[in-house]
PyMOL CGO cylinders between C-alpha atoms (Angstrom):
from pymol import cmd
from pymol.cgo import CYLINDER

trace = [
    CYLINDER, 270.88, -47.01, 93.29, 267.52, -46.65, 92.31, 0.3, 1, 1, 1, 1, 1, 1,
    CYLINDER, 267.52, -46.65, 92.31, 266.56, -43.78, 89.59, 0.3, 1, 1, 1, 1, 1, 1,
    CYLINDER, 266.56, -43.78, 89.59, 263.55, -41.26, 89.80, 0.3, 1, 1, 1, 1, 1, 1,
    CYLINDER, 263.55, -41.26, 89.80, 262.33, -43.08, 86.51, 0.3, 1, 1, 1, 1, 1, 1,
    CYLINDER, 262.33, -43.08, 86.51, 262.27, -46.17, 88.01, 0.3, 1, 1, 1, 1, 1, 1,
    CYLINDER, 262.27, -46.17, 88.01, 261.06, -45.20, 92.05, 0.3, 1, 1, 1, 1, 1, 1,
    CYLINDER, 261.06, -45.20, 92.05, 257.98, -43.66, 89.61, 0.3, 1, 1, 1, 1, 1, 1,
    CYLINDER, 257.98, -43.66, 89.61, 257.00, -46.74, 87.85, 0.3, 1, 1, 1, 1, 1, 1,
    CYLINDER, 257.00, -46.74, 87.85, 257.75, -48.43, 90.81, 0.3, 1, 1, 1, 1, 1, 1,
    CYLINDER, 257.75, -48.43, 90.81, 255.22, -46.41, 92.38, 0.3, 1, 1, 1, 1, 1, 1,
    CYLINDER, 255.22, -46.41, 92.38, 252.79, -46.32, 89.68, 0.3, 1, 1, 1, 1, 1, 1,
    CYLINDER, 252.79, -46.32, 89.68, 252.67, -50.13, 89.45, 0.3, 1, 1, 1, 1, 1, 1,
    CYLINDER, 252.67, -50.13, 89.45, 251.75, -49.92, 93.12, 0.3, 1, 1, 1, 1, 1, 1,
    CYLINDER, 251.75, -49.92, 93.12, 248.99, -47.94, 92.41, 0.3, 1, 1, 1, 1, 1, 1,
    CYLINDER, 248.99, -47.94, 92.41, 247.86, -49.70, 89.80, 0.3, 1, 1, 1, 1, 1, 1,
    CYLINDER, 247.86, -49.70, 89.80, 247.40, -52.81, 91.68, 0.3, 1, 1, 1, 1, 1, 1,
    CYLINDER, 247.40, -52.81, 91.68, 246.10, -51.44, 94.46, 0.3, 1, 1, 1, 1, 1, 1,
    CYLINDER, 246.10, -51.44, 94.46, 243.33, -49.90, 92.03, 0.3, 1, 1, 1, 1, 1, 1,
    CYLINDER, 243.33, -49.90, 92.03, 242.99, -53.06, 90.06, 0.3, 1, 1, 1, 1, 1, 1,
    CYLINDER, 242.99, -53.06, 90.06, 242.34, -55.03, 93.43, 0.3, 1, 1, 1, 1, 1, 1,
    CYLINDER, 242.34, -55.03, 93.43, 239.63, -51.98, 94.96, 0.3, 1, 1, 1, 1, 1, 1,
    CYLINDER, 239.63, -51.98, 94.96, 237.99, -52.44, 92.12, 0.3, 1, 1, 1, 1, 1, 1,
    CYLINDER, 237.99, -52.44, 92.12, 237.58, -55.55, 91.67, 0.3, 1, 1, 1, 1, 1, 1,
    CYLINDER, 237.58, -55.55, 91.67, 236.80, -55.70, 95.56, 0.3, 1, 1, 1, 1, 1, 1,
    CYLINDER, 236.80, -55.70, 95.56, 234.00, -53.01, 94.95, 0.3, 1, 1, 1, 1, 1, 1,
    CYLINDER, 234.00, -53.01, 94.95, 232.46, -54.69, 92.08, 0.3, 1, 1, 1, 1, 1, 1,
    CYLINDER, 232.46, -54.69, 92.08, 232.36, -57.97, 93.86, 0.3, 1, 1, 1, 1, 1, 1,
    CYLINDER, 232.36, -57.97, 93.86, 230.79, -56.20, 96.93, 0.3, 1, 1, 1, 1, 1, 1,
    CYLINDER, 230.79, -56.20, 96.93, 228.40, -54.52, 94.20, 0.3, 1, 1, 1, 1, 1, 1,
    CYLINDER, 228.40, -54.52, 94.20, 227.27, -57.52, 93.52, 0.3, 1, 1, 1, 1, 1, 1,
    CYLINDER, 227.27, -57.52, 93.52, 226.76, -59.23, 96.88, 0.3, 1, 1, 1, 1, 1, 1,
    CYLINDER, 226.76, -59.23, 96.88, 224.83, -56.20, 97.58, 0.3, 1, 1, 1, 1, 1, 1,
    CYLINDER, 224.83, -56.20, 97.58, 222.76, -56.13, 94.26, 0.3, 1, 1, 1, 1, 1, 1,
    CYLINDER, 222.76, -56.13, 94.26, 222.20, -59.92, 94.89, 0.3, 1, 1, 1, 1, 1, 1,
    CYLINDER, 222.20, -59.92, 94.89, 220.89, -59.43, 98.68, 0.3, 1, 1, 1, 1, 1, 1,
    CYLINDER, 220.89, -59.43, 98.68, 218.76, -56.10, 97.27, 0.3, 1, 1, 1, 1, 1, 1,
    CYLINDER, 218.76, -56.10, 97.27, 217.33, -58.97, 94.36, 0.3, 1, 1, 1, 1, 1, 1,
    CYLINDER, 217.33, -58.97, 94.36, 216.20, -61.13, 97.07, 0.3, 1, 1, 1, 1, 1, 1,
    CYLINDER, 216.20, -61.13, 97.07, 214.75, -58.75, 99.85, 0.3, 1, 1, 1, 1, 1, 1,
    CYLINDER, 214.75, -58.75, 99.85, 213.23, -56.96, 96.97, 0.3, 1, 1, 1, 1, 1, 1,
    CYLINDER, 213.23, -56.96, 96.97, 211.56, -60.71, 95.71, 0.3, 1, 1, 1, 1, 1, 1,
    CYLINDER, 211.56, -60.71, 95.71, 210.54, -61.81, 99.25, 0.3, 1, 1, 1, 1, 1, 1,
    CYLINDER, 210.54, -61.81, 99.25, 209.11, -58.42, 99.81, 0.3, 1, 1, 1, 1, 1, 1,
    CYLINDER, 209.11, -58.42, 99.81, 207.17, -58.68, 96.80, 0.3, 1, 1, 1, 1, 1, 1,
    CYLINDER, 207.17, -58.68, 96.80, 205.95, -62.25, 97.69, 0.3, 1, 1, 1, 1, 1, 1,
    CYLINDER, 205.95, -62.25, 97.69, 204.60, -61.24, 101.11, 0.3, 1, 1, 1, 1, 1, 1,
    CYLINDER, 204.60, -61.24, 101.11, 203.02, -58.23, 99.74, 0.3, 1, 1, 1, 1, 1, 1,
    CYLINDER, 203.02, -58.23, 99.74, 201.62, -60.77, 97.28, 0.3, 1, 1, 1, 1, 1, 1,
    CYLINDER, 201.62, -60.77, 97.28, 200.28, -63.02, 100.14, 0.3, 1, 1, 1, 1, 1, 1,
    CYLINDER, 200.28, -63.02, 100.14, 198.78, -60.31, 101.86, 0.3, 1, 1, 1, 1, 1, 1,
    CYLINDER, 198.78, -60.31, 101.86, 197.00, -59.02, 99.03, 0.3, 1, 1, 1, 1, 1, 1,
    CYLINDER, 197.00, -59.02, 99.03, 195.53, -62.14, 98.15, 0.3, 1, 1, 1, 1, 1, 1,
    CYLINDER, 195.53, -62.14, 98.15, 194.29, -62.41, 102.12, 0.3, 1, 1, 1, 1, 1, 1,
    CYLINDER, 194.29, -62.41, 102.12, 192.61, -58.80, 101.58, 0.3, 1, 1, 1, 1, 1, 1,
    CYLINDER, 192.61, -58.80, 101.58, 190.84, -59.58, 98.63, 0.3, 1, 1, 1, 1, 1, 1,
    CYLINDER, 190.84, -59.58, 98.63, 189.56, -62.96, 99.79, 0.3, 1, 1, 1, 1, 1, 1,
    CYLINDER, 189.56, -62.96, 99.79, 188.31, -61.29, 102.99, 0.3, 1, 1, 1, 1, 1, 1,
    CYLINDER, 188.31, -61.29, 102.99, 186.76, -58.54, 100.51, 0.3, 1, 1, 1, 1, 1, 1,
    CYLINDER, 186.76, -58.54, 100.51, 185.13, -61.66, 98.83, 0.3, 1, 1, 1, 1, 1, 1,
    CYLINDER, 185.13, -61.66, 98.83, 183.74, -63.28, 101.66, 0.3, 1, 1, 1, 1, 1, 1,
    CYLINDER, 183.74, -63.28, 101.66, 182.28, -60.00, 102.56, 0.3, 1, 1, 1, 1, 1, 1,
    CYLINDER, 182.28, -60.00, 102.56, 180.58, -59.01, 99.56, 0.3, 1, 1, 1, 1, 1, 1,
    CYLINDER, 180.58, -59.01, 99.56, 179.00, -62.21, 99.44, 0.3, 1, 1, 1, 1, 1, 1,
    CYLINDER, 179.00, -62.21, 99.44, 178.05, -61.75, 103.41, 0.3, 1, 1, 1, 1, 1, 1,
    CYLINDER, 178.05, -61.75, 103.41, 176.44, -58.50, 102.27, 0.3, 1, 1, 1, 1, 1, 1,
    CYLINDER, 176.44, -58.50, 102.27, 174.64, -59.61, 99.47, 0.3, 1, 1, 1, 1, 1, 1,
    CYLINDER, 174.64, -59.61, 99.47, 173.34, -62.40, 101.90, 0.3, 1, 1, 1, 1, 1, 1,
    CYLINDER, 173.34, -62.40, 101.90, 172.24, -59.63, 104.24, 0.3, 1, 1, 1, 1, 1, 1,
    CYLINDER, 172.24, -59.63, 104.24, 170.55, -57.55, 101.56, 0.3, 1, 1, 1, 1, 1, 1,
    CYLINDER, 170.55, -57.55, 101.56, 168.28, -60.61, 100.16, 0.3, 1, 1, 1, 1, 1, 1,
    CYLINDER, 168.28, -60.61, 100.16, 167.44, -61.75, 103.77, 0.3, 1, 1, 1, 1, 1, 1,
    CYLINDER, 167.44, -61.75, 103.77, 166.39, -57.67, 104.53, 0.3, 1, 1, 1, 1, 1, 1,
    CYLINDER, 166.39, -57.67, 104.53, 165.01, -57.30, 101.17, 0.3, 1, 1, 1, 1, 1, 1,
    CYLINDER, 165.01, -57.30, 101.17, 162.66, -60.75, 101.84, 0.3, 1, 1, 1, 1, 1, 1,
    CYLINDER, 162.66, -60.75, 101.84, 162.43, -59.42, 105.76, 0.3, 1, 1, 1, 1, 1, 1,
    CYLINDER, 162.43, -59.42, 105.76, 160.86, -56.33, 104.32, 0.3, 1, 1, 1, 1, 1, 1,
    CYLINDER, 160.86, -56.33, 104.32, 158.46, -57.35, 101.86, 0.3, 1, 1, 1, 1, 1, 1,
    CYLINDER, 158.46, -57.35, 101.86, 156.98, -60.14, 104.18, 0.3, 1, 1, 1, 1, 1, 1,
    CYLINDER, 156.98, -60.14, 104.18, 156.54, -57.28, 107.01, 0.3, 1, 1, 1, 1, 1, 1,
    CYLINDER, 156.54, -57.28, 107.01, 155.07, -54.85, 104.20, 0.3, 1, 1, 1, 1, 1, 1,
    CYLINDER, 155.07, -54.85, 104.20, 152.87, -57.43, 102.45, 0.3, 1, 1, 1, 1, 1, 1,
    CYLINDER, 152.87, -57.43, 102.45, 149.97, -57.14, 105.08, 0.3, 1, 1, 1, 1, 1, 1,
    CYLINDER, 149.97, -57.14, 105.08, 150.13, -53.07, 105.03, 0.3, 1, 1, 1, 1, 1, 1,
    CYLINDER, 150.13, -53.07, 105.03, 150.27, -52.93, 100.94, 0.3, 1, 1, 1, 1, 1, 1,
    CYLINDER, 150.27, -52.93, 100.94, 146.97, -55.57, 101.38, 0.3, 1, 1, 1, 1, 1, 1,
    CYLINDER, 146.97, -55.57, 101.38, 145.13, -53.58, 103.61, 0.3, 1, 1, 1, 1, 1, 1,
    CYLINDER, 145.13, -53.58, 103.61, 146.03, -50.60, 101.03, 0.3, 1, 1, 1, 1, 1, 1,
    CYLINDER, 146.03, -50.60, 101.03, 144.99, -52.21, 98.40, 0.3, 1, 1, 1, 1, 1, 1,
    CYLINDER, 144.99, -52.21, 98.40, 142.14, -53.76, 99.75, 0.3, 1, 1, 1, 1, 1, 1,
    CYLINDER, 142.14, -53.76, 99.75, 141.05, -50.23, 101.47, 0.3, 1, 1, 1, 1, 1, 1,
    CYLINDER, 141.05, -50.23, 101.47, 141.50, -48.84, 97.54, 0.3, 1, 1, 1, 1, 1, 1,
    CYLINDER, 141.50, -48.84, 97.54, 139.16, -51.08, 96.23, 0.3, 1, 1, 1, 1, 1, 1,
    CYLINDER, 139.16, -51.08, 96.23, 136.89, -50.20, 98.65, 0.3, 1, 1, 1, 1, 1, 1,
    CYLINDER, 136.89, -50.20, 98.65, 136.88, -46.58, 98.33, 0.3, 1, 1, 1, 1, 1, 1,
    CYLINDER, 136.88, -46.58, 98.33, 137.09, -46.94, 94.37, 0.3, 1, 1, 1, 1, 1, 1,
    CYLINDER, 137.09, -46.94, 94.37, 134.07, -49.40, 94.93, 0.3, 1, 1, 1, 1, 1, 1,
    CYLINDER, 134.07, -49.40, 94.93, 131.40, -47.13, 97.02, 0.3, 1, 1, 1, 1, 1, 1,
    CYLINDER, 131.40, -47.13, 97.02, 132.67, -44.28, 95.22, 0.3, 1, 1, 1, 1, 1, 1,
    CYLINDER, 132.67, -44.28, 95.22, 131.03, -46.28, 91.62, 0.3, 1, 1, 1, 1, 1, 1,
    CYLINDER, 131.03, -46.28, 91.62, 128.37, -47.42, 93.66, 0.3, 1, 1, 1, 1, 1, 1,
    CYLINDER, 128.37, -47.42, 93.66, 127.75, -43.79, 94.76, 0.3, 1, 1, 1, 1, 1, 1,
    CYLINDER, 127.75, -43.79, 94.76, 128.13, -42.53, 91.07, 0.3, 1, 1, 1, 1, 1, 1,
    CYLINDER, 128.13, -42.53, 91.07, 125.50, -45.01, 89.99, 0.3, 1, 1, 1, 1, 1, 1,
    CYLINDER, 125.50, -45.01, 89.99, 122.79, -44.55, 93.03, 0.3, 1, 1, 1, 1, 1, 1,
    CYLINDER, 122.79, -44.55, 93.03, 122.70, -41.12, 92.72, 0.3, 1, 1, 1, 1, 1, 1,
]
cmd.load_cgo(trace, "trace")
């Protein structure tokens, strides 16, 4: 005949393996899923990395294309200007000219 003493260690032993196994179940699982978070979270990280590294390349190549763009319209400018800042000047030295030539006749 089994006592009350021993159907309760009986009983606790149960649930003391039973806890001893869920937790060592849960910290195994704990691990497979900290593991599998580790990896996403490193591939995640290495595409963000590669993409990255495609912007700013294609924020290179751009800067340079605009710096391109501003010499050439820079250059474009001044050789469409030159002729209009020579007749200017040209026109200036003419009017400074007569206007000493007046000065000095009269």
């Amino acid at each position: 005949m089994v006592t009350t003493k021993d159907f309760v260690q009986t009983e606790t032993k149960k649930i003391n393996e039973t806890l001893s196994a869920t937790q060592t179940k849960l910290a195994a699982d704990i691990e497979k899923i900290s593991s599998t978070s580790v990896e996403q979270y490193t591939q995640v990280m290495l595409l963000l990395d590669k993409k990255f590294q495609g912007v700013n390349q294609k924020c290179y190549e751009l800067e340079k294309a605009m710096k391109i763009e501003k010499e050439e319209r820079v250059k474009q400018i001044e050789q469409n200007i030159s002729p209009l800042i020579q007749r200017i000047e040209s026109k200036l030295f003419e009017h400074i000219f007569f206007e000493n030539t007046e000065r000095v006749i009269f």
